[in-house]
C-alpha positions in Angstrom: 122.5 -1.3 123.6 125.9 -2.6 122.4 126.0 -3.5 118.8 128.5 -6.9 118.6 129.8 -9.1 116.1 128.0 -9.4 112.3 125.9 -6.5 113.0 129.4 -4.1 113.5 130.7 -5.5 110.8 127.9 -5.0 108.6 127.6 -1.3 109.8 131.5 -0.8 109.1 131.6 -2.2 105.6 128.0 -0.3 104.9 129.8 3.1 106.2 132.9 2.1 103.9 130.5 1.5 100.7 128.5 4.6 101.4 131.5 6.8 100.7 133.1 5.0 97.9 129.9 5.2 96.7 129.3 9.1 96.8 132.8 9.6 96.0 132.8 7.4 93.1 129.6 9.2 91.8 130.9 12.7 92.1 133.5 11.4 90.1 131.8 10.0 87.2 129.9 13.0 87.0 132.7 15.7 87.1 135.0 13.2 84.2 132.6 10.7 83.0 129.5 12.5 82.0 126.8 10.6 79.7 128.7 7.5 79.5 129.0 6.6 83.0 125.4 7.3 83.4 124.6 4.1 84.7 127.7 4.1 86.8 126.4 7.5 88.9 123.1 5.9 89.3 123.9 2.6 90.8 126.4 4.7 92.9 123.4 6.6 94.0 121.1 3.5 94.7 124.1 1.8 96.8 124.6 5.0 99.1 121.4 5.3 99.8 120.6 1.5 100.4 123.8 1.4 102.8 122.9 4.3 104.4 119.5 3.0 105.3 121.0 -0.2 106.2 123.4 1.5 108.6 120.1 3.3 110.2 118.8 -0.2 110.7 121.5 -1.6 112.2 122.3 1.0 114.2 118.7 0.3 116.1 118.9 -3.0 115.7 115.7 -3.2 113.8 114.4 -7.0 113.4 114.1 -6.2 110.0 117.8 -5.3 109.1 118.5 -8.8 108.2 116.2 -8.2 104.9 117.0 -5.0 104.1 120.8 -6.3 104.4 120.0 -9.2 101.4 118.9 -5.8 99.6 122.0 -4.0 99.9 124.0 -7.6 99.0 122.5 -7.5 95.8 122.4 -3.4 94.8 126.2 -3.6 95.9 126.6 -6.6 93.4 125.3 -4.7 90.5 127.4 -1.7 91.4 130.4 -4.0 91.7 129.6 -5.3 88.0 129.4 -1.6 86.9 132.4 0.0 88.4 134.3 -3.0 86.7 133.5 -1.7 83.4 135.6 1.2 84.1 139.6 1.4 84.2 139.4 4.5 86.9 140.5 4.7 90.4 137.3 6.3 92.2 135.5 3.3 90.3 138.4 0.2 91.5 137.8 1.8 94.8 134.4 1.7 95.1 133.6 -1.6 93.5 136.2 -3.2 96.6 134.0 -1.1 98.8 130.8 -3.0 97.4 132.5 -6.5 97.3 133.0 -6.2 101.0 129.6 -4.5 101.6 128.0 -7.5 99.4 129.8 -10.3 102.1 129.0 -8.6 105.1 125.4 -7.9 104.1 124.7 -11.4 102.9 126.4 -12.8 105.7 123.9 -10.2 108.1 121.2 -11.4 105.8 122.1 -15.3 106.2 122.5 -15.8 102.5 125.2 -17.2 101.2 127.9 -15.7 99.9 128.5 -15.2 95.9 
């Protein structure tokens, strides 16, 4: 089985999100504490939605596609959280989700935002 085209993209960007992600999370919670609360949790939520995602695509699962319009739209609202904050792991990960978000909808066949 050789993985080609959307599907290797998808996985790339997934793996890319899924460490922003974490990385951006362990931040938050070593210099943001109870404000960035929301922040760490939506980190959370997109790692594990990627990493899931990657799983799927990685087997080519027939249902990938969906689960791929899932992680568009948790990397959206992790996107519109990081924003909030002027800080680098944040900037970082929210590029990480933007990309993520346009090569999942793309997997997914939805349009792009």
């Amino acid at each position: 089985m050789t993985i080609t085209g959307n599907a290797q993209e998808c996985i790339d960007a997934c793996t890319k999100c899924l460490q922003e992600c974490e990385n951006c999370a362990t931040q938050c919670c070593a210099e943001g504490g109870p404000s960035m609360a929301e922040c760490i949790r939506l980190c959370m939520d997109c790692a594990d939605v990627c990493r899931v995602c990657l799983s799927w695509l990685s087997r080519e699962s027939d249902r990938a596609p969906r689960l791929c319009g899932l992680c568009a739209e948790v990397c959206e609202l992790c996107v519109e959280e990081c924003d909030n904050f002027d800080d680098e792991a944040c900037r970082r990960c929210a590029e990480a989700c933007r990309r993520c978000c346009e090569a999942c909808r793309s997997m997914a066949g939805a349009p792009a935002a």
